[in-house]
PLY file of the C-alpha trace (Angstrom):
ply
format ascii 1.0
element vertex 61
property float x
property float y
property float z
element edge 60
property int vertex1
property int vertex2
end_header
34.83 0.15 -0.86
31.31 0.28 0.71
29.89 -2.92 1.39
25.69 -3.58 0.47
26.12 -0.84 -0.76
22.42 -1.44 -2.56
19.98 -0.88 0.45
17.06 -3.01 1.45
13.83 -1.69 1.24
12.33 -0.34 4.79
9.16 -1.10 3.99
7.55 -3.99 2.13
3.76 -3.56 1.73
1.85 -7.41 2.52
-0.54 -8.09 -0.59
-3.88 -7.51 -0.18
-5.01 -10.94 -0.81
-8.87 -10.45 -2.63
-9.25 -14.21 -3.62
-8.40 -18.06 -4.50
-9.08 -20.08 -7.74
-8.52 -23.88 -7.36
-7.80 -25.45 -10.77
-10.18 -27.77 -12.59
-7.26 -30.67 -13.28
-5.22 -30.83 -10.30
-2.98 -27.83 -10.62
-1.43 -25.30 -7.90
-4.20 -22.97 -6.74
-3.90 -19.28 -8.20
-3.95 -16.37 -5.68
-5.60 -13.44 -6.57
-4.37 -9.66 -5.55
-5.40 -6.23 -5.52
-2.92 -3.46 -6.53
-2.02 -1.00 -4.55
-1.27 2.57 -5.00
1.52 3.64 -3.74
1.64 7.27 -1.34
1.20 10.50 -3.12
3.26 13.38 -2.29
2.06 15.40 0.61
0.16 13.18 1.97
1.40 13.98 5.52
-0.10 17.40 5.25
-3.42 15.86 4.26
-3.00 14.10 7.37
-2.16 16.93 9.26
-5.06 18.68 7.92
-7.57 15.70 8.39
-6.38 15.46 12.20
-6.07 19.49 13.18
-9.79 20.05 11.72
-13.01 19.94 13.57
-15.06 19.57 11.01
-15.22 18.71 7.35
-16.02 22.53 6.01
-12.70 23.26 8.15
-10.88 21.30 5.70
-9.62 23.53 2.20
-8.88 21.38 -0.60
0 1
1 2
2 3
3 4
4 5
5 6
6 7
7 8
8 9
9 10
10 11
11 12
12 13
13 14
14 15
15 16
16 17
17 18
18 19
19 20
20 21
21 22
22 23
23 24
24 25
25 26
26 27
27 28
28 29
29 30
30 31
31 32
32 33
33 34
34 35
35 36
36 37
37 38
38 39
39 40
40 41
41 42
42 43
43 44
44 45
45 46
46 47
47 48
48 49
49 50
50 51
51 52
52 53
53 54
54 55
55 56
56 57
57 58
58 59
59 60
């Protein structure tokens, strides 16, 4: 029997806090936050690209 056998994520993105509301009769202040995106596929060989490439013409999209 394997034990956790749910894993933990390895990464856990911090929210991108973009702004605080205090409330008008005395209530907990509401925290605003931007979504994010999450990685598309490939995007290491965009980065690959992006760092190998002098220039941006060098670049084929």
């Amino acid at each position: 029997m394997a034990r956790n056998a749910i894993r933990t994520p390895r990464y856990i993105p911090t929210p991108k806090i973009i702004g605080e509301q205090s409330d008008l009769f005395g209530g907990p202040t509401i925290t605003h936050e931007a979504a994010r995106a999450p990685l598309r596929k490939g995007w290491q060989q965009q980065l690959r690209a992006w760092a190998c490439s002098d220039t941006l013409a060098d670049r084929d999209d």
